[in-house]
C-alpha positions, 0 to 999 in steps of 0.5 A, spaced: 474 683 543 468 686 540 467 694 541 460 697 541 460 704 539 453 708 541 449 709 535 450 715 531 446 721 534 445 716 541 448 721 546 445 728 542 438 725 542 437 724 549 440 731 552 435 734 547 429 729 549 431 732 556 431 738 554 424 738 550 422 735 556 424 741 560 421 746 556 415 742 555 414 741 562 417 745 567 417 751 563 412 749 558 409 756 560 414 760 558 418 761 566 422 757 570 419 754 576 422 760 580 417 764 576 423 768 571 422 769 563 426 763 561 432 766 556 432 763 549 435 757 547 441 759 543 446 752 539 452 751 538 454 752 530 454 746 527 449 743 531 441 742 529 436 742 534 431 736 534 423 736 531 422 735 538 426 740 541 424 745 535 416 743 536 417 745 546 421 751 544 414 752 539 410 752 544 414 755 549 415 762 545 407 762 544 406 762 551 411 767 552 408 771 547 401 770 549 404 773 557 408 779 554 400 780 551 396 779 557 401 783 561 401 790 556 392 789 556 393 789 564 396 795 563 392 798 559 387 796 564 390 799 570 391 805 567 383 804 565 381 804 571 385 809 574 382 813 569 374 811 571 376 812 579 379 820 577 373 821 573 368 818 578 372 822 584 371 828 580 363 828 579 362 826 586 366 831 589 362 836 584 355 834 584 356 835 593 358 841 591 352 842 586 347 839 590 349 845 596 348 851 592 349 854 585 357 855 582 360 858 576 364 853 573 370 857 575 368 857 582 367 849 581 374 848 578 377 852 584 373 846 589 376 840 583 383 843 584 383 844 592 381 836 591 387 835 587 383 831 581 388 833 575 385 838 570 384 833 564 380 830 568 376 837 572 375 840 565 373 833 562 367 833 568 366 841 567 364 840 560 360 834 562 356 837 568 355 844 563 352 839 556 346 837 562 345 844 564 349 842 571 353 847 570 350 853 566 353 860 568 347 865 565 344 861 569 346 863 575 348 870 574 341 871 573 338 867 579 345 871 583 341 878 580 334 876 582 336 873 589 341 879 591 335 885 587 328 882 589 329 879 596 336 882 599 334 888 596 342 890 593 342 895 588 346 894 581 353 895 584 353 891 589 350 885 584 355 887 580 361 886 584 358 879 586 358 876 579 365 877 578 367 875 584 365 870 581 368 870 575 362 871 570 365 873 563 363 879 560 357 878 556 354 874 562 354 879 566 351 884 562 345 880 560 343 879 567 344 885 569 339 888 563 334 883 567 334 889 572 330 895 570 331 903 572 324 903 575 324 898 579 331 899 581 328 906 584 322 903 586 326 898 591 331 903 593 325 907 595 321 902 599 328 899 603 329 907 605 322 908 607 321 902 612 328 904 614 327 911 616 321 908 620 326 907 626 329 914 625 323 918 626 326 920 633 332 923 629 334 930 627 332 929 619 339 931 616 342 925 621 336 920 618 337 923 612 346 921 612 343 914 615 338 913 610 344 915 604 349 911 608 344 904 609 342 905 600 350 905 599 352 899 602 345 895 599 349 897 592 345 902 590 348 909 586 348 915 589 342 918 584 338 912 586 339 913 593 338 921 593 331 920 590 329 915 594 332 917 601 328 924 599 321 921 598 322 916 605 323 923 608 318 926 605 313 928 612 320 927 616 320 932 622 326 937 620 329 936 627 327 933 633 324 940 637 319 941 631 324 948 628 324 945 621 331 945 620 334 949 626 336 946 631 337 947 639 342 953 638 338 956 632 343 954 627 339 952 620 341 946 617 342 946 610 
């Protein structure tokens, strides 16, 4: 009786195929077919993986390396994009903001903030709208100036009162309201008092006169402006309705 043993090897080299197959077809790409990362093929002591099975696991730490680098690039990515969506959220919800009127860039960061955009982001958009002249404070205080003085007729401490509110530095400030000159300060008081103390002809002079201050102080005006302007409006004013020059019904002389 003859006895065949198996070829020295035989019995290793063919699990090791299989698993060369295995890891060269079904996790070639580095996962199993349920989709988790495969774990590393560890041998017993002694034992020595064959060329091909060395060659598989080659190609299938390759590939994994290759996932695990695709993946931290996705990443980056993501959080590129996320950046590019916050900075373009950011630049539409200040150039509607801009495109219906004048802001100082506080005032502009206050709208940013309420929007919830992240103050990195708020301050990155801040320095780019002021770098193109979108956002430009001097410039705004002395429009602010200019509307409040010539069309709306307020004096310095109304102007003044409207620049910090909002929040206008100092100097900024300053600059603009050296914009405004005494006489024509005075001038304009002046011609506001006139035109107002038209409708109070009817009135005793020291009620148009009381009505006349009171009118220039809420315009801002200081109360020099307004006693030299309320005096020239009133310069042919009756002094009391009856003709008296400063007497009234009771003959009482006003002063």
């Amino acid at each position: 009786m003859v006895v065949q043993f198996p070829p020295a090897g035989g019995d290793e080299s063919r699990p090791t195929r299989r698993r060369a197959r295995s890891a060269d077809g079904g996790a070639a790409r580095g996962r199993s077919p349920e989709g988790d990362t495969l774990a590393p093929v560890t041998y017993l002591p002694g034992a020595r993986p064959s060329a091909e099975a060395q060659e598989a696991l080659a190609r299938v730490r390759a590939v994994q390396e290759s996932d695990e680098q695709d993946s931290g690039r996705a990443t980056v990515a993501r959080g590129a994009n996320g950046r590019d969506r916050a900075t373009t959220r950011a630049n539409n919800v200040a150039i509607h903001q801009l495109a219906r009127r004048g802001m100082s860039r506080w005032e502009l960061e206050q709208v940013l903030a309420k929007r919830e955009v992240d103050e990195l982001t708020a301050a990155a958009e801040l320095d780019r709208l002021e770098s193109v002249g979108l956002v430009d404070d001097a410039a705004l205080a002395v429009s602010v100036v200019y509307a409040m003085h010539a069309r709306k007729g307020a004096g310095r401490t109304a102007i003044e009162m409207e620049l910090r509110r909002r929040h206008l530095d100092d100097d900024v400030i300053a600059e603009a309201m050296a914009e405004l000159d005494d006489d024509d300060e005075l001038e304009r008081a002046t011609d506001l008092a006139t035109t107002r103390a038209r409708q109070l002809r009817a009135q005793p002079y020291e009620v148009a006169a009381r009505r006349l201050n009171a009118y220039l102080a809420r315009k801002g005006y200081d109360g020099d402006v307004v006693r030299a302007a309320v005096r020239t409006a009133l310069s042919d004013h009756p002094r009391d309705s009856q003709g008296g020059h400063g007497r009234g019904r009771d003959g009482v002389r006003f002063r």
